[in-house]
C-alpha positions in Angstrom: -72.4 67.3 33.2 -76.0 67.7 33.8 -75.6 64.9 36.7 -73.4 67.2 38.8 -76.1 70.4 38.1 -79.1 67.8 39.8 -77.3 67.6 42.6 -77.7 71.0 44.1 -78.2 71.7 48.2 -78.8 68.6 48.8 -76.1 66.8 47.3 -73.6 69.4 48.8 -75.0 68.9 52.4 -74.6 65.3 52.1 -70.6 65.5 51.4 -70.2 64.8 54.8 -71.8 60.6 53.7 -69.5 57.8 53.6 -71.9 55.8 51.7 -69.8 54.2 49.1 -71.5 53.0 45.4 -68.9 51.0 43.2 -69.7 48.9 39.9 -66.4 46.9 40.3 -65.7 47.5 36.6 -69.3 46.1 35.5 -69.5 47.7 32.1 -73.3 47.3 32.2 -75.6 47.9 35.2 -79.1 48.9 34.4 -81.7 50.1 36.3 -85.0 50.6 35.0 -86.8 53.9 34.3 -89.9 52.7 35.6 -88.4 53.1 39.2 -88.1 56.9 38.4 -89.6 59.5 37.0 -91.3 58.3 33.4 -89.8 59.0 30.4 -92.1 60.7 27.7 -91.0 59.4 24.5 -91.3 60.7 20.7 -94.8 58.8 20.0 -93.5 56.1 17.0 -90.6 54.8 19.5 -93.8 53.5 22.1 -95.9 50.4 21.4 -99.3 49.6 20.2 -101.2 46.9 22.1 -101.1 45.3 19.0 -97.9 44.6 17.9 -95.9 43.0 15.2 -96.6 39.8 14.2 -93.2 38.4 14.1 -93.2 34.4 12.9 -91.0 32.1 10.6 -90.4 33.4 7.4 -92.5 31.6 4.9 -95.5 31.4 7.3 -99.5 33.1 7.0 -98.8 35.7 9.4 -101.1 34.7 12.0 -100.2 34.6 16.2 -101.5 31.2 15.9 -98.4 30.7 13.4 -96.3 32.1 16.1 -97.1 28.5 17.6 -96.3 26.4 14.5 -93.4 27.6 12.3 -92.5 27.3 9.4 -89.1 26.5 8.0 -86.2 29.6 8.2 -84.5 30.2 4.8 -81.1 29.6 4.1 -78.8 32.7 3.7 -74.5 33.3 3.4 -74.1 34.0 7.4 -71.4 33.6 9.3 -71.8 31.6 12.7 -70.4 30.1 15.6 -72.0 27.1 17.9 -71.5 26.3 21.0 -74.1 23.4 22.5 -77.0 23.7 21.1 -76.7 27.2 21.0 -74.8 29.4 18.2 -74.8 32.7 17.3 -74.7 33.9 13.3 -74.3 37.4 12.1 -74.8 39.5 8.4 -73.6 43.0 8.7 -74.2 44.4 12.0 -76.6 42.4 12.3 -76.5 39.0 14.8 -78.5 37.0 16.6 -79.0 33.5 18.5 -80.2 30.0 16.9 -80.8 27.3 19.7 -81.9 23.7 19.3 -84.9 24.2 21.8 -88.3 24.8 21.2 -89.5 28.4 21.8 -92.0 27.3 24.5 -89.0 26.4 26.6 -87.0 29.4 26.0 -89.7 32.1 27.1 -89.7 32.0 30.4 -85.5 31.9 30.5 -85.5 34.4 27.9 -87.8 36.8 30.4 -85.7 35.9 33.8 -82.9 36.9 31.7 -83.8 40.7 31.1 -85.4 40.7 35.0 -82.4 39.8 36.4 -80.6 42.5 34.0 -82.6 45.4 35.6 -84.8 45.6 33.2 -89.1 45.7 33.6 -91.1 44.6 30.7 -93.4 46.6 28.9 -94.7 43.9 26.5 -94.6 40.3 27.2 -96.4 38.2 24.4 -95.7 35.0 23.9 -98.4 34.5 22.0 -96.6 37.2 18.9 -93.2 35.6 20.5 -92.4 39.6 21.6 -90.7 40.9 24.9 -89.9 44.2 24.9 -88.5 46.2 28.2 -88.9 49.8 29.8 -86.7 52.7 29.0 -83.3 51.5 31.5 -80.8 53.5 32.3 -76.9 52.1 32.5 -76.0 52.9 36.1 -72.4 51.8 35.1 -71.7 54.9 32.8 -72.0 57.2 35.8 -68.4 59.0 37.2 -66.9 57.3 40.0 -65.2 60.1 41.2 -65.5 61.3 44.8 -69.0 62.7 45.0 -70.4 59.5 43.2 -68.5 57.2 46.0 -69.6 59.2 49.1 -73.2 59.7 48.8 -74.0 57.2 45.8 -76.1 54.5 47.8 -77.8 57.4 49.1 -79.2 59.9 46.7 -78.3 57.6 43.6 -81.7 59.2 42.2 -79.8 62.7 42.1 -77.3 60.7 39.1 -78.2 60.4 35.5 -76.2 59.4 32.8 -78.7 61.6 30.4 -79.7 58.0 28.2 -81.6 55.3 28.5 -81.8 52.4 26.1 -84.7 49.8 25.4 -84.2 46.5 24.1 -86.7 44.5 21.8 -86.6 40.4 22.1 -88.4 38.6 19.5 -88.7 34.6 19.2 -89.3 33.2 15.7 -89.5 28.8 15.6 -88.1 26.7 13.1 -89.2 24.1 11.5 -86.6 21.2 13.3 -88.0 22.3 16.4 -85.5 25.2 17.3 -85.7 28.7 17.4 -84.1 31.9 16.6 -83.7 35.1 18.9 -83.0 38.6 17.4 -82.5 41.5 20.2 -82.3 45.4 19.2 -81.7 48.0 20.3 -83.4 51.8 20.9 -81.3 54.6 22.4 -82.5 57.6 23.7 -80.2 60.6 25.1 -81.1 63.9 27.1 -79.5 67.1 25.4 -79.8 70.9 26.4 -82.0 72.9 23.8 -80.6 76.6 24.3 -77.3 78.3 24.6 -78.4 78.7 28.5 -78.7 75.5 28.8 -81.4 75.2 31.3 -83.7 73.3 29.2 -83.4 69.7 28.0 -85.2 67.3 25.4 -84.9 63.9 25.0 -83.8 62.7 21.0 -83.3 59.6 19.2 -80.0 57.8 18.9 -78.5 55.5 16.8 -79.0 51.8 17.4 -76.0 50.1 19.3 -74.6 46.8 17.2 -72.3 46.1 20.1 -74.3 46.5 22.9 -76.9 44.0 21.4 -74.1 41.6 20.4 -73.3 41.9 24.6 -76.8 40.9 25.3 -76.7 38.0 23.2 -73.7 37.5 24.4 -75.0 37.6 28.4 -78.2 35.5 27.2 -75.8 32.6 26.0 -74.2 32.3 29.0 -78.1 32.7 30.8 -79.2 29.7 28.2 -75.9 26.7 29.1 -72.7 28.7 27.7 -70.1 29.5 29.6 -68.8 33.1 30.0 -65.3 32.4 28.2 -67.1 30.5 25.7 -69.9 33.0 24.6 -67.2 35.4 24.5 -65.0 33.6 22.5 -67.9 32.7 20.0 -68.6 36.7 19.7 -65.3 38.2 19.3 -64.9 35.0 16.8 -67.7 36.1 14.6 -66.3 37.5 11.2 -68.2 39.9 9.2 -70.0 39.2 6.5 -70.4 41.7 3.8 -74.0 43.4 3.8 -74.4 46.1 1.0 -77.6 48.3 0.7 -77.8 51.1 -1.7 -80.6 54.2 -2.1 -81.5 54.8 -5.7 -84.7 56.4 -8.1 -86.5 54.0 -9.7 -89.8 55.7 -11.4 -89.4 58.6 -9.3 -89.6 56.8 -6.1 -87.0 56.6 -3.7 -85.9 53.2 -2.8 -83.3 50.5 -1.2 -81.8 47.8 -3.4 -80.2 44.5 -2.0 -78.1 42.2 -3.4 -80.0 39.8 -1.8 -82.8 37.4 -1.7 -86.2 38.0 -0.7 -86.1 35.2 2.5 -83.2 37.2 3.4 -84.1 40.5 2.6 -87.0 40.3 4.5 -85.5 39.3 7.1 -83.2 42.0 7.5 -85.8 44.6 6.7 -87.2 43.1 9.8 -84.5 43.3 12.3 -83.4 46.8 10.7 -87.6 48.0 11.5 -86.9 46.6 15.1 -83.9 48.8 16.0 -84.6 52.0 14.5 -87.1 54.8 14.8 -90.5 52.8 13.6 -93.2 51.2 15.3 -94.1 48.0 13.2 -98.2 47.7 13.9 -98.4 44.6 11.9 -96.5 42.8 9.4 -98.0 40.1 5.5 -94.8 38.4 4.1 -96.8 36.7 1.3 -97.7 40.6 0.3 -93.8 41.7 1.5 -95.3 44.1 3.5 -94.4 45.7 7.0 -96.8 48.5 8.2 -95.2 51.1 10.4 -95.7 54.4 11.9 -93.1 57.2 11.5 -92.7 60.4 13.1 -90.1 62.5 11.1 -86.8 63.4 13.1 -87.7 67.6 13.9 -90.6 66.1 15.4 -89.2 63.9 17.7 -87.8 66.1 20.5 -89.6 65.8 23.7 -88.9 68.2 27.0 -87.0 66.9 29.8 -88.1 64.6 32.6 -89.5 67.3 35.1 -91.1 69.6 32.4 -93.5 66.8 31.2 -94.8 66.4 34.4 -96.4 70.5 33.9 -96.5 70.4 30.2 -99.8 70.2 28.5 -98.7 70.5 24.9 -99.2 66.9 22.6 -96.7 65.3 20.9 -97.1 65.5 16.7 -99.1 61.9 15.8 -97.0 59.7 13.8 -97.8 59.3 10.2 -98.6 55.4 9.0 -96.4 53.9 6.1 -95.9 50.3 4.5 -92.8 49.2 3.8 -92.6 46.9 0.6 -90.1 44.6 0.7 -90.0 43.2 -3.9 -88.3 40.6 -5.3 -86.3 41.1 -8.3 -85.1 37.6 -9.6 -82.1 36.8 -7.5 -82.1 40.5 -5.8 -84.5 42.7 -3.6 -86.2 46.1 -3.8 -87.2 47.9 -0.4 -89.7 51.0 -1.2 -92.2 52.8 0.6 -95.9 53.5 0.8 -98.6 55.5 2.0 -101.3 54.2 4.4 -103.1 53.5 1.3 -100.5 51.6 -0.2 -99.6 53.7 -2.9 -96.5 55.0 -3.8 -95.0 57.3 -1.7 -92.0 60.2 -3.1 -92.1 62.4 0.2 -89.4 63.6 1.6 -90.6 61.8 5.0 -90.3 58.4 2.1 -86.8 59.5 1.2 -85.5 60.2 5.0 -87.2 56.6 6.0 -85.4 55.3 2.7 -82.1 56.5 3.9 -82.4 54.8 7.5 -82.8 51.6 5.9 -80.4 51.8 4.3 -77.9 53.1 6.8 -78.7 50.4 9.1 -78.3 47.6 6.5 -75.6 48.3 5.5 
């Protein structure tokens, strides 16, 4: 474990410490990155100044919008309610609907990742957008007898080797409530060479069930109580999602079985989670406009070796995503940063994520 190799003199000399560091089963204990050495990330996974502009469906995307709402379509979900809070899911995909207004949720919504460890990089509630630091799960580590004696001490000398980052957005309804969607980004440290004295931080998949635990913990933070947010999660059934790639004119695209309210939608919450960095967002054009940087460039070197390293990361390349209605289904496809059509292979790999994650 690369943990055990950052320990070295120091750790051993300390053996003698009776300092003792115990989670007491706590499956999740974060502790932001921010409070170490940065993490240099693969450029499309960090954020623009100006981000998304995430409102109600059905709305001129405008922030001013953000502030209005507009009402949220009706889809097939499955959901549970507790209060004035439930939770609905499609696929993989869930997220929170609460009977409050979004101006009275912010403020809980950010105490909630604070008090979770977490420091946020983006706070807009003006684009109804929190986003927080790259956090590493202090509850993964070994709890062996290294770990116990000199844990409190030289915790710092520890790393799991990932750190996740979690995305909150707030979109209001038109009865006055509002919806909350969290995602997920994982990153994880692996050894480049059969030595193995290099490392590079990659991409991994997106964690269903660690957002669900989120939502989850924010129900309880928002009026439910632990046995009951639980019990709403573990109740919620499945619902069938189905997503399939195919060639249509020569272009590579994703076909729903779904509406366009809904489609877009998902298209949304799938952009949020994966590897894209949505710079803005026109529903009445169906169009999300991302950046992308293809997955052989997205290896970065370990922690330390940034700090010497002068070499730039590859820019990201700028796409739209269409999102099409067809009658009672949907067509996803994508385009350049002209908007024209786009047969790539960087269009068919971005294709095949979107369509692995809505599925």
């Amino acid at each position: 474990m690369k943990q055990f190799a950052r320990l070295g003199l120091v750790g051993l000399a300390a053996l003698a410490l009776t300092a003792c560091s115990v989670l007491e089963g706590e499956k999740i204990d974060y502790k932001s990155a921010a409070k170490g050495p940065t993490l240099d990330i693969p450029p499309d996974l960090s954020q623009l100044t100006r981000d998304t502009r995430y409102v109600v469906p059905g709305s001129p995307i405008t922030a001013s919008n953000y502030r209005i709402g507009q009402a949220a379509p009706k889809s097939p979900t499955a959901a549970t309610a507790i209060g004035d809070v439930r939770i609905e899911r499609e696929g993989t995909q869930r997220w929170l609907v609460i009977d409050r207004p979004a101006d009275q949720l912010w403020g809980p919504v950010r105490d909630f990742w604070q008090e979770s460890g977490f420091q946020l990089t983006q706070d807009s509630e003006t684009l109804g957008i929190m986003e927080t630091d790259w956090a590493e799960n202090r509850a993964k580590l070994p709890q062996d007898f290294i770990r116990n004696s000199i844990g409190k001490v030289f915790d710092s000398l520890y790393s799991t080797g990932e750190r996740d980052r979690f995305r909150t957005r707030l979109e209001r309804r038109a009865n006055g409530g509002t919806e909350i969607y969290v995602s997920h980004r994982g990153m994880i440290e692996v050894y480049n060479s059969a030595q193995k004295d290099q490392t590079v931080w990659q991409p991994r998949p997106a964690d269903p069930e660690l957002e669900a635990e989120f939502l989850r913990r924010l129900m309880v933070r928002l009026g439910s109580t632990p046995a009951q947010a639980s019990a709403a999660v573990a109740g919620l059934p499945q619902t069938q999602a189905t997503a399939r790639v195919s060639t249509v004119g020569n272009q590579p695209v994703v076909q729903l079985d779904d509406n366009f309210d809904r489609a877009w939608r998902r298209v949304g919450l799938t952009l949020d989670r994966t590897g894209f960095t949505v710079e803005d967002r026109d529903r009445t054009q169906g169009l999300y406009f991302v950046r992308y940087v293809s997955p052989s460039d997205k290896k970065e070197p370990g922690f330390f070796a940034n700090l010497f390293s002068s070499s730039k990361a590859v820019p990201p390349q700028k796409y739209r995503i269409a999102v099409r209605s067809q009658g009672t289904a949907t067509m996803v496809s994508v385009l350049n940063a002209e908007g024209a059509a786009d047969s790539s292979d960087n269009a068919r790999r971005i294709v095949q994520v979107i369509a692995d994650d809505l599925k």
